[in-house]
N, C-alpha and C positions, 0 to 999 in steps of 0.2 A: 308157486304158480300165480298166485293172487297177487302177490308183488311185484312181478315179471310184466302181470295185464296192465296194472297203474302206472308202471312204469311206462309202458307201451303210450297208455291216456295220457301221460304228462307231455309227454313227447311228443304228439300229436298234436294236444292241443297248444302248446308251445310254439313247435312248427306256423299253425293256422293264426296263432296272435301276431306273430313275427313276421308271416306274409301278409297281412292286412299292414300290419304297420309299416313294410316298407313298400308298398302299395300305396296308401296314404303320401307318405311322406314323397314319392317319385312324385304323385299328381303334385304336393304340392307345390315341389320342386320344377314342374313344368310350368305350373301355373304361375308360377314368379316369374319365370322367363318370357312368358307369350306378353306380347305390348297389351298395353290397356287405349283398349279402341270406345270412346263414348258415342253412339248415334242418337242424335234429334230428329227427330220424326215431325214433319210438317204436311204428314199429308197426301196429296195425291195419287194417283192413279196406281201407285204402288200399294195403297193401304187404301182402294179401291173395292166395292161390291159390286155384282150384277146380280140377277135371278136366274141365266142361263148361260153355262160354260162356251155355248156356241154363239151365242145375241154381241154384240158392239155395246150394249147402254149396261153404264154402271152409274154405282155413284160414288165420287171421290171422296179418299180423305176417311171410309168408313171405320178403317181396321186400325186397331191402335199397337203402339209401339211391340207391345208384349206379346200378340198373336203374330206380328211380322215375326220376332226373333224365334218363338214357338215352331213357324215352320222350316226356321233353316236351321236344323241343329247343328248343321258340320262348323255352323259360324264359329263357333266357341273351343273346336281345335287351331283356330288361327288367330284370337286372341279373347284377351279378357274384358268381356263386353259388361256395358252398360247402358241403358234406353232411357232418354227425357223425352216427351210428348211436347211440344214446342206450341202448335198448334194441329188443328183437324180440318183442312181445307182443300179446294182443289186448286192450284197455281195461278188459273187466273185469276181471285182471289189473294193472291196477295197482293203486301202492304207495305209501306214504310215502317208502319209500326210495329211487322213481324220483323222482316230486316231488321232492324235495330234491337228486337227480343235475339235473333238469333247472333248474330256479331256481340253483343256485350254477352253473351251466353257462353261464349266461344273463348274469347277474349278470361273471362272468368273462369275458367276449365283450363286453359293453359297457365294463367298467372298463379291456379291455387293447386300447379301439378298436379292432377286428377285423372290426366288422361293425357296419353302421349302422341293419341290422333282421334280425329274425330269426322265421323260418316256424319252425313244429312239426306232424311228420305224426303223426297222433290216429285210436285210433279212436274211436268216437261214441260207444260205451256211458258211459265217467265225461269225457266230454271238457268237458264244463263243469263238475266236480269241480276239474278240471286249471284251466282257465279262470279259475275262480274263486281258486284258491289263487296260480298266476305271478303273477293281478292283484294282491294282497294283498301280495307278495315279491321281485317285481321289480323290483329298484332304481331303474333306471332310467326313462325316459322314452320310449326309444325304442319304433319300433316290436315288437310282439312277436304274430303272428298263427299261429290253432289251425287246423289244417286236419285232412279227414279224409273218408273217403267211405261210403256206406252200400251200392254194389256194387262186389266182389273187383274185381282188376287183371286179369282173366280173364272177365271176364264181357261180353256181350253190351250195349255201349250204357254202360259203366262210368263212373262220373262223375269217380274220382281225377284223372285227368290235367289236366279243365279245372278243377277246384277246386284243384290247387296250383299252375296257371300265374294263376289271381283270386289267391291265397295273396300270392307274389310280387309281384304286381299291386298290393296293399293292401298290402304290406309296404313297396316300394318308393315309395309315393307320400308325399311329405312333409308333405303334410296328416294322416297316419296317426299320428303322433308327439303325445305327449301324452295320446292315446285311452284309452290303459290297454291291456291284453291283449285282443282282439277273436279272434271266430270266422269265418269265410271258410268261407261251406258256398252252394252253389245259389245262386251269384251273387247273395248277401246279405254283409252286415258285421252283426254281432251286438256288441254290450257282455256282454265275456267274466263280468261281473257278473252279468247278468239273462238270459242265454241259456239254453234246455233243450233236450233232447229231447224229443219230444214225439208220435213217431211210433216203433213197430216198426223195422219197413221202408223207409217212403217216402222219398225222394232230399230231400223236404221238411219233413220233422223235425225241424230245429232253427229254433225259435223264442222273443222274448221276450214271453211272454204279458201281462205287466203296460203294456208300453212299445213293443214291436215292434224291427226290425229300425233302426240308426242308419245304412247305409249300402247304395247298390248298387251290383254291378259289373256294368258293360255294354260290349262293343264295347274291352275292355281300356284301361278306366278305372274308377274308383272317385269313387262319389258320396257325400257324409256331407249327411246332413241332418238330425238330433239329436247331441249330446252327451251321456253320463251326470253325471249333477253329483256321483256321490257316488264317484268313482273316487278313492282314499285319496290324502291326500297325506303321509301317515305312512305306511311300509310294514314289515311284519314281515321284522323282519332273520333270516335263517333260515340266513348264511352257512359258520356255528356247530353247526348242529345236525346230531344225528344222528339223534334220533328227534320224535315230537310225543306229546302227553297223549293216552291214548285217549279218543274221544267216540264214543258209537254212540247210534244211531237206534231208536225205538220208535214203532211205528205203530201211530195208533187203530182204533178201529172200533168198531159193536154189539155191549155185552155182552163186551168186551174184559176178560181176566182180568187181574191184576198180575204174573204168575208171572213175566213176562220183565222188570218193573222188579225185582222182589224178587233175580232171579237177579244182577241188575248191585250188589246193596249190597256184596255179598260180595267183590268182587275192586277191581283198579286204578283202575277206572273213575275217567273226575275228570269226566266228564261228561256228559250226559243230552238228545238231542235229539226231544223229544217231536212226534211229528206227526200231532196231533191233528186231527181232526173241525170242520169247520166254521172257526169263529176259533179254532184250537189246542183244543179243548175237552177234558176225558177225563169218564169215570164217577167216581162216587164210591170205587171198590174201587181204580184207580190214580191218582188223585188223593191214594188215602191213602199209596198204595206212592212217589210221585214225592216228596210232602211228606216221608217218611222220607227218602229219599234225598239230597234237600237240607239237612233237619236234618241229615246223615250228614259233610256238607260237598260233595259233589257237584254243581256246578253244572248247574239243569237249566236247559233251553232249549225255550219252548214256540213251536214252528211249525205248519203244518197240510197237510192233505192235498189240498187242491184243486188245487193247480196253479198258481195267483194269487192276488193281494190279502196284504195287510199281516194280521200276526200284531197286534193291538192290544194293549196294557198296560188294566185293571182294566174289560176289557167284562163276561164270566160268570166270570171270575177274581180271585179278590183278590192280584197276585201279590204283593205287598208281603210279606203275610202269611205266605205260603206259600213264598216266597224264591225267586221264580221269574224270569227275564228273557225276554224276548220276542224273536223273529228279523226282527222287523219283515217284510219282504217277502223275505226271502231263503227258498227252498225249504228243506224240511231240508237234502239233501246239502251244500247249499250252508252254508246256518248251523251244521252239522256241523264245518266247514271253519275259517270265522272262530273257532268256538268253541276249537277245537285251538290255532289261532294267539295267541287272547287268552290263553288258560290256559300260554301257555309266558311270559308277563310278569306274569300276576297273576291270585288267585282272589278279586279281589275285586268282588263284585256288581253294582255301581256302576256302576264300570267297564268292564265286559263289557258289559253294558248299554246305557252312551256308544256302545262301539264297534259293535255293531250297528244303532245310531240316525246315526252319522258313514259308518260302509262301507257 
């Protein structure tokens, strides 16, 4: 009888070793298979506080990497994650000097195979700024997705938590690879090229107004249905640097005075993104001020204001003449960007020129 019971205990607890161990061994056998997703955390409105779930006023940038992943647990059945803290700021705040923390961050995480995509939490004010320049820098191929939310982690109905489990979502699908840098916002895919802002407030504000959206997430999947064709296949090596050329922005309007081109002859400047009126247009008073400015040697960059549609070469322009290059369809901020990037390999016209006509 007493034999019979031991027997019964061996057996048992035999059973209960041997289901924990292949218990064990399944997770770990999953967990080999799920991609290894790294997210930088930089911050904003997603990693956002208020004092009241119903109030608008937070402050950005409060929540650090470890309590974002804390509240999405399902993140970690879609892959094998890891959190670096990059910085703690709200996007208008950023810098050249994060951009370049985060590109040779990036750039370092793919070279030393660490990670086979990698999310960025963003807040939305320059997050296609950001977009635009990773695209342009980052070495590699892999995935690289912007994520980012337009209500606090404290708020009533908050959208962060299901935009960076989409994040993940698009990062870890191997169809994502190739894409160039993408945005992950309202269960949309964006080509981090052509994406804007485009809204205040609304949770639907990032759009690309020329082309639209290249992919959807639904039901925790991701769908691509366009391509960008002009995702660089030369990228600006920035692994090197510590700073970029200044380039700043001047916007048209009616009866627009020169005072703010005139004030730019005077210092560093190496370059001039004008964002003019209609197809880039100016008056004749800063037309005269922009034409010194490039006799000066200053490369200027004529964009425009609308929001859409391609910057054209010699429509009410002669830019030949005038020594001017065009941003084709890139916004200012964005053509701002390229411009910095070309001027760190050459001021010559030409050139810069190509490269806005190629990215």
């Amino acid at each position: 009888m007493k034999t019979s019971v031991i027997k019964k205990g061996v057996l048992v607890l035999f059973l209960f070793v041997f289901t924990l161990q292949t218990q064990a061994q399944t997770k770990k056998k999953m967990t080999k298979t799920l991609p290894r997703v790294t997210i930088l955390a930089t911050g904003g409105t997603i990693a956002g506080a208020g004092e009241s779930a119903t109030k608008a006023a937070y402050t950005a940038g409060k929540l650090s990497i470890d309590i974002l992943l804390s509240a999405v647990p399902q993140i970690h059945d879609k892959a094998q994650i890891k959190g670096e803290q990059i910085a703690k700021i709200g996007s208008q705040d950023m810098s050249v000097e994060v951009w370049l923390k985060l590109s040779k961050r990036i750039n370092e995480i793919f070279e030393e195979d660490s990670a086979d995509a990698i999310v960025i939490t963003h807040g939305t004010d320059t997050m296609e700024e950001t977009a635009t320049f990773l695209d342009l820098t980052a070495l590699s191929d892999k995935p690289v997705v912007l994520v980012g939310a337009m209500r606090a982690s404290t708020a009533m109905s908050q959208d962060g938590n299901k935009n960076l489990l989409d994040a993940v979502i698009v990062a870890a699908d191997p169809n994502s690879q190739g894409k160039g840098v993408v945005v992950a916002m309202n269960e949309l895919v964006f080509d981090g090229r052509d994406v804007t802002k485009t809204i205040t407030t609304s949770t639907s504000t990032f759009d690309s107004r020329n082309f639209g959206p290249i992919g959807l997430i639904y039901d925790g999947k991701v769908n691509y249905y366009y391509q960008s064709l002009r995702n660089p296949v030369k990228k600006f090596d920035v692994t090197k640097a510590t700073s970029l050329p200044q380039v700043e922005i001047i916007y048209g309007y009616a009866d627009a005075s020169p005072v703010t081109v005139d004030a730019l002859l005077n210092t560093n400047v190496k370059g001039i993104v004008y964002a003019g009126m209609g197809n880039g247009n100016f008056n004749a008073a800063v037309g005269n001020s922009l034409e010194k400015a490039s006799k000066k040697g200053i490369i200027v960059c004529r964009s425009n204001r609308t929001g859409s549609g391609r910057t054209t070469l010699f429509n009410e322009v002669d830019d030949a003449a005038l020594g001017f290059v065009v941003g084709d369809d890139l916004n200012p901020q964005k053509a701002r960007i390229l411009l910095m990037l070309s001027l760190m390999e050459t001021s010559d016209r030409a050139k810069i020129q190509t490269n806005f006509f190629d990215y």
